[in-house]
N, C-alpha and C positions, 0 to 999 in steps of 0.2 A: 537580503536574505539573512535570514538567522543561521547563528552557529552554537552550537549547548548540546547539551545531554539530551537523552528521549527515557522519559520515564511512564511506565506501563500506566494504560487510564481502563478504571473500573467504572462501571455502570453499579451504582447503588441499588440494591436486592428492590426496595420498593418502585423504583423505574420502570423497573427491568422488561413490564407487559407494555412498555409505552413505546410503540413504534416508531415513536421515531428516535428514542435512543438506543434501538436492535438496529436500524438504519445507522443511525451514527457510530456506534460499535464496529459492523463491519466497515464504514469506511475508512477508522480507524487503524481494524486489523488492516486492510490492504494497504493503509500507508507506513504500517509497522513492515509490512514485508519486502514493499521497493525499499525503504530504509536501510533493513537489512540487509538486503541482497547487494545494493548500490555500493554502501560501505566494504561488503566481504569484495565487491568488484574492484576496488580503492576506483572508484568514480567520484566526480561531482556532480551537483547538480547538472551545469554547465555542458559535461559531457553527456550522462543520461539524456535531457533535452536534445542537443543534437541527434541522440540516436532515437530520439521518438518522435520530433517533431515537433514537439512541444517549448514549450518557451520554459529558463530554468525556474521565473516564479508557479508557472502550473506543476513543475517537478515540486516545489516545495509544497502549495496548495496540498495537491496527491498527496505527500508523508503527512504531511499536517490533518488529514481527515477530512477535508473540506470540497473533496472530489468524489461525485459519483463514481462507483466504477461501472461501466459499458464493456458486451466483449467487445468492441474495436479497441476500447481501451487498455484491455486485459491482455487480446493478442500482440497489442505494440509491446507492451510492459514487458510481455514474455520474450518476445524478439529482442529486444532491445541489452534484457538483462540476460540473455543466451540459458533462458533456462525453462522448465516445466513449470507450471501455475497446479499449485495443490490446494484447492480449496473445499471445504467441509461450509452447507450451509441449512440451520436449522431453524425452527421458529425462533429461539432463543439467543443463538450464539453463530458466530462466522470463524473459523478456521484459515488463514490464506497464509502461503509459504511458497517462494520459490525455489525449487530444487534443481541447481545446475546439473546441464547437458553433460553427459561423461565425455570426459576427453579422447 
């Protein structure tokens, strides 16, 4: 497993009608969002996996972009990260954010 910084990935304006980099975008966003949420959880991979079942290289896989996401997939993620899944998706662009459960 890697360890480093996560820095934001653009899709080049001329791409941008080619479907399979609007595919690869959102799976992007949704691996920027367990990211996020795992870190603001101070989780690791190790433990996320545990709580999805998953093994921690598909937890990396997933942040890294290289995971479809499935709703089985979506609802583990949400369970897992005890939060609501907010996502926005358009021809163009994918929106995805976990928003924790109120306490």
């Amino acid at each position: 497993m890697s360890a480093g910084y996560r820095t934001p990935w653009t899709i080049p304006a001329a791409y941008r009608p080619d479907p399979a980099y609007v595919e690869a975008g959102a799976a992007l966003a949704l691996g920027q969002a367990v990211h996020d949420r795992r870190t603001a959880l101070g989780l690791d991979h190790t433990t996320l996996a545990e709580r999805t079942g998953l093994s921690p290289d598909d937890i990396e896989r997933l942040e890294g972009g290289a995971t479809p996401p499935t709703l089985p997939l979506l609802r583990t993620l949400s369970a897992a990260l005890d939060a609501k899944l907010d996502m926005s998706v358009d021809p163009d662009d994918t929106y995805v954010s976990f928003i924790p459960h109120p306490a």
